[in-house]
C-alpha positions, 0 to 999 in steps of 0.5 A, a space after each residue: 500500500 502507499 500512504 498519501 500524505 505523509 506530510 500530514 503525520 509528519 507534521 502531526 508528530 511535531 505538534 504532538 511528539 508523543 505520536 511519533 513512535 506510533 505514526 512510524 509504526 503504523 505508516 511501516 505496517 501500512 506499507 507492508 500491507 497487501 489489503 484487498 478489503 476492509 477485513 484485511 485490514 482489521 487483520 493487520 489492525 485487529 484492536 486498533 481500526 474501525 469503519 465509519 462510512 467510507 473512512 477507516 479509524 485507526 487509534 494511534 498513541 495507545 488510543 490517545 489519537 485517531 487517524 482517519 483513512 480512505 482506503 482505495 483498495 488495488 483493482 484490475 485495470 482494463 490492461 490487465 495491470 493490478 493498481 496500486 493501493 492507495 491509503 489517503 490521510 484525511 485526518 489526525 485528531 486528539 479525541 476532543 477534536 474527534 469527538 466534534 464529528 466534523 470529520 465525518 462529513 467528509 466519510 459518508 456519515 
């Protein structure tokens, strides 16, 4: 899978340094990971990832964080090639901001 953008948790872990460790772990593990759906996905991040709408939400930093996701899962092209999957960051929230809700919009909700 690749991650778009990395900026986000970069820029993320700056702010809240504590995070680090977990972005870097998650970002290596998404990276290494070949999903296909969202069970995939919760094989990989059994305790710490949910679905709302069209969005994943992964807990970060011990369940401190809450980064949200739009998965584009690889798909057969008409030429036969396999696409790239693609994981989106939409969102990196401490729990108060989370618990706004105003990121769900944004999945469907």
């Amino acid at each position: 899978m690749r991650v778009i953008s990395k900026k986000a948790l970069k820029d993320f872990a700056e702010i809240h340094p504590d995070a680090l460790s977990s972005l870097e772990d998650w970002n290596t593990r998404v990276l290494a990971a070949d999903w296909h759906s969202s069970v995939d996905v919760l094989k990989d991040f059994p305790t710490t990832s949910d679905r709302v709408g069209t969005c994943h939400v992964f807990n970060i930093a011990w369940n401190k964080y809450r980064l949200i996701a739009v998965i584009h899962y690889p798909r057969m092209g008409k030429s036969g090639n396999t696409t790239e999957g693609r994981v989106y960051v939409r969102h990196i929230l401490t729990h108060r901001e989370y618990d706004k809700d105003a990121w769900k919009k944004e999945c469907g909700c």
